[in-house]
C-alpha positions in Angstrom: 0.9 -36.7 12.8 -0.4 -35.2 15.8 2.2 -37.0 18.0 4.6 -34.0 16.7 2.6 -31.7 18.6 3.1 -32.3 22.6 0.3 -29.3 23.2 -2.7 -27.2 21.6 -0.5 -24.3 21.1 2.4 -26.3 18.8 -0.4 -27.3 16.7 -2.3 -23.6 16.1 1.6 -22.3 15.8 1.8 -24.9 13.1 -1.5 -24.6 11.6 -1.9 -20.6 11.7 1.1 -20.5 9.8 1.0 -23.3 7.0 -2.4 -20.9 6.6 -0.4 -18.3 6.1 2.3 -19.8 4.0 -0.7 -20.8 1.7 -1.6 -17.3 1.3 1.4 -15.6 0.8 1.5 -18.2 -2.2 -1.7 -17.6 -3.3 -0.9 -13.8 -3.6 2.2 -14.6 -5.7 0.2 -16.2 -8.3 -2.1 -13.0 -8.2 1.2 -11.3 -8.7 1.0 -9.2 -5.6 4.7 -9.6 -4.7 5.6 -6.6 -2.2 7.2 -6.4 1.1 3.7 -7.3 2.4 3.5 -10.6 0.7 7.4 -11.2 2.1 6.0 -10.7 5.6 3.4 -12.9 5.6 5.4 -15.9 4.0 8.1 -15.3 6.5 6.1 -15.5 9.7 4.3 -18.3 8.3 7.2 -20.1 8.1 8.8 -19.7 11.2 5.3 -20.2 13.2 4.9 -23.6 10.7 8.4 -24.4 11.7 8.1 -23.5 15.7 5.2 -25.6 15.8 6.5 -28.8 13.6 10.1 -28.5 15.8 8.8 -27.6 19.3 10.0 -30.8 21.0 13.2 -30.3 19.8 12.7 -26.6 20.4 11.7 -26.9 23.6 15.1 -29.5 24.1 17.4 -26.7 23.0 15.7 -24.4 24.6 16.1 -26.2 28.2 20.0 -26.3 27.3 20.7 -22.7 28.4 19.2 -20.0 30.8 20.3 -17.1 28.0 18.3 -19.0 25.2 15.3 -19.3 27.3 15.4 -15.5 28.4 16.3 -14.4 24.5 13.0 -16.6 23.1 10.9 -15.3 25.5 12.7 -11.7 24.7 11.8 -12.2 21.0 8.2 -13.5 21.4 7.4 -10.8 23.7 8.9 -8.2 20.9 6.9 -10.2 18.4 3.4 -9.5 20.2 4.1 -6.1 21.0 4.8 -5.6 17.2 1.7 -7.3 16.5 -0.1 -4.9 18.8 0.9 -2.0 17.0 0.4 -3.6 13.5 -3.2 -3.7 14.8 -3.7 -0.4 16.3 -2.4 0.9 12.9 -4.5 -1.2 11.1 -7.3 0.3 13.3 -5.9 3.8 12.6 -6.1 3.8 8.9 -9.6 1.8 8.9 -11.0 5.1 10.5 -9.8 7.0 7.6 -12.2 9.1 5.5 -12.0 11.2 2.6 -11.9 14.3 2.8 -14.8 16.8 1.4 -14.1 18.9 -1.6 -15.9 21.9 -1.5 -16.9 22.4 -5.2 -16.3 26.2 -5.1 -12.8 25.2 -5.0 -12.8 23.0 -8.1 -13.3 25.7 -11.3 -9.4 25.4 -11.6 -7.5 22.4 -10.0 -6.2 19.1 -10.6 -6.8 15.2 -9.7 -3.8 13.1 -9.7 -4.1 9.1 -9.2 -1.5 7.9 -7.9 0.1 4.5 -9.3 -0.5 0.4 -7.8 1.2 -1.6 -9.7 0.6 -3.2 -13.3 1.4 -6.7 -14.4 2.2 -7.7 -18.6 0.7 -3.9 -19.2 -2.5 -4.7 -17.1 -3.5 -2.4 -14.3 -3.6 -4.6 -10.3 -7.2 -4.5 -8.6 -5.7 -2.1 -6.7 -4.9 0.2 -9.3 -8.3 -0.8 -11.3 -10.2 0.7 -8.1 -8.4 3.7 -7.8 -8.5 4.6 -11.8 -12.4 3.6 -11.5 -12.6 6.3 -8.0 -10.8 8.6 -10.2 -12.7 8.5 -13.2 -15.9 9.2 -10.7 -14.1 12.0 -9.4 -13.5 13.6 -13.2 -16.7 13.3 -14.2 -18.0 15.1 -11.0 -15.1 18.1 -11.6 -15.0 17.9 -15.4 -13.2 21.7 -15.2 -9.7 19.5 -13.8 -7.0 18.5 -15.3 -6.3 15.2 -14.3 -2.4 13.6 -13.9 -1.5 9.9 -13.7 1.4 8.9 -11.6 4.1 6.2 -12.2 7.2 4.9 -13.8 8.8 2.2 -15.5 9.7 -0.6 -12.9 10.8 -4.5 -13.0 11.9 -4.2 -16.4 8.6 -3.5 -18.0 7.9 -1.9 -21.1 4.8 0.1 -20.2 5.0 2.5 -17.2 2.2 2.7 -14.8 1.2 6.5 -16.0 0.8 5.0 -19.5 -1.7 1.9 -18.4 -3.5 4.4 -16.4 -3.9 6.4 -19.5 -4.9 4.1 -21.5 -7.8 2.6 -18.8 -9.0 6.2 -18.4 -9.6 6.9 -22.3 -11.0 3.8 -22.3 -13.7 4.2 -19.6 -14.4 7.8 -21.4 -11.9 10.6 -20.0 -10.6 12.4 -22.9 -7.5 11.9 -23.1 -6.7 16.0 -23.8 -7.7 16.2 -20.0 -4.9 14.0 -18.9 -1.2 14.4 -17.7 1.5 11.6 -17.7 4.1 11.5 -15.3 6.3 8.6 -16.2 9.2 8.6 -13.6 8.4 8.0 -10.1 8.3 4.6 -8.3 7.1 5.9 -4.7 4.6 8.1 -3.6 7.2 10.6 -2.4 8.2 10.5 -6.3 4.5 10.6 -7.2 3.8 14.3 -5.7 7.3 15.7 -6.4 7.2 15.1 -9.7 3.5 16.2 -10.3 3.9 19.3 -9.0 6.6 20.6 -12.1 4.7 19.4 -14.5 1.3 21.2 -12.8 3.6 24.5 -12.7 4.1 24.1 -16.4 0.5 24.6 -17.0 -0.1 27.4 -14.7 -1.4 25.7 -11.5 -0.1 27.1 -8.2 0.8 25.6 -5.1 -2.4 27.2 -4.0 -4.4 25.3 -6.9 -7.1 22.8 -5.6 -5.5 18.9 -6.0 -7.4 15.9 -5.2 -5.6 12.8 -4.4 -7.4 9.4 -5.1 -5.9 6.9 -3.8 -6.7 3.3 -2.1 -8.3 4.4 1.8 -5.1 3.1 3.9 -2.7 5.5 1.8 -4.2 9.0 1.9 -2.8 10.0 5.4 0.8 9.4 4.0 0.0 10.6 0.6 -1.5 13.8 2.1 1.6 14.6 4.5 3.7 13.9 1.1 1.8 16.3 -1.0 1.7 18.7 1.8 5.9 18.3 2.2 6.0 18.9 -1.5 4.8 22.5 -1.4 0.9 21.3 -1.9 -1.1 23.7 0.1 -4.5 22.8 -1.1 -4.7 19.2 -0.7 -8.3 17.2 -0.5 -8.3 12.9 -1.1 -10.9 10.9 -3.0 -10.4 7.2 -1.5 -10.6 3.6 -3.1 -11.4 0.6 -1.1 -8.9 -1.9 -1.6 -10.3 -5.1 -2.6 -10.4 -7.5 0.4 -8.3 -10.4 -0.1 -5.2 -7.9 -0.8 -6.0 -6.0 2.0 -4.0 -7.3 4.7 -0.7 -7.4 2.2 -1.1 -3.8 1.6 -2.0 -2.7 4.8 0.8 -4.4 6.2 3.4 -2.8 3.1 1.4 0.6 4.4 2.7 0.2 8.2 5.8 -0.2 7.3 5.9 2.2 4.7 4.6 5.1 7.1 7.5 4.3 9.0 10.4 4.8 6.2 8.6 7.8 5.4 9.4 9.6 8.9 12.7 8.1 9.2 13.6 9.6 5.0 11.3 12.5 6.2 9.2 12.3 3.7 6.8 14.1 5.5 
């Protein structure tokens, strides 16, 4: 076995990303199946399969000056990438809520944003930010409060309705809550909150709280902000730690489509 492996770095290549490839499977059968989970499996496989083919890597390579200058090329791109995956990571691990004065809350609204349900059942993510938010409405029991999401992957339940349900059932009445059933990004989330909050009176001006997990209230703020939200303050939820890297990783990528689409 470790005759396949001519030096220490063909075996970690091989062995960092079998670990991976093991994980990306493991968050599959959790049913966290994002862009996130993609990435890890892929880069799992191709260190797995650098390290398990490097002699005859390193044969092919040897072949040709331009494939030797365009691996190097590519493994230098893939660290630099990995270097700013990190300082985002770093970025976003600083993040704090923001405080809401409670002068400002005697008329406003919370809105939760959707995470993903699975047969009806809200993801850990999701659990944490409905438990965050049901914190947050008991502490401002004056707001209305919305839940955010749509109908996705051919289920029969949309997120807004598995959010409602979890809310009632952890005591929020369920007169104090507003569905919004249609969106399937955060950019959806806020724009189609802020009809239905005009509908019942609320301004652009109104005090709205965002709860959402900690990596995704920068973007979500800049969202709401870009929607005509002028009032904005975040409640966060931690995401629980062995999906943390999945979503952080979906997050870094997602802040990126966001300024491209100018979403914010």
């Amino acid at each position: 076995m470790l005759s396949r492996f001519p030096h220490w770095r063909a075996l970690l290549s091989f062995v960092t990303g079998s670990a991976l490839i093991v994980y990306a499977l493991y968050l599959c059968l959790v049913h966290i199946t994002h862009a996130g989970t993609a990435l890890i499996g892929s880069i799992g496989v191709a260190m797995a399969a650098s390290g398990w083919f490097s002699v005859p890597l390193a044969r092919w390579l040897q072949q040709q000056r331009w494939r030797q200058i365009g691996w190097q090329l590519l493994l230098t791109g893939f660290v630099l990438w990995a270097i700013s995956v990190a300082a985002f990571f770093r970025h976003i691990s600083l993040l704090s809520e923001q405080a809401i004065p409670l002068a400002a809350t005697d008329r406003g609204a919370i809105i939760v944003l959707g995470s993903g349900v699975h047969n009806c059942i809200p993801s850990p993510a999701l659990t944490a930010r409905l438990n965050r938010g049901a914190e947050v409405a008991m502490q401002f029991p004056a707001m209305n409060m919305v839940v955010s999401g749509g109908y996705t992957h051919g289920r029969s339940c949309s997120e807004a309705e598995v959010m409602a349900a979890y809310l009632i059932g952890n005591g929020i009445p369920a007169n104090r809550l507003i569905q919004e059933n249609t969106s399937t990004t955060t950019y959806e989330n806020l724009r189609f909150t802020r009809p239905l909050l005009q509908q019942r009176g609320f301004t652009d001006d109104t005090p709205l709280i965002i709860v959402s997990s900690e990596f995704h209230l920068e973007r979500a703020t800049a969202i709401a902000r870009r929607a005509g939200f002028r009032n904005v303050y975040t409640a966060a939820s931690a995401t629980p730690m062995y999906t943390r890297f999945p979503s952080w990783l979906r997050e870094y990528f997602s802040f990126i489509k966001g300024y491209l689409f100018s979403e914010y």
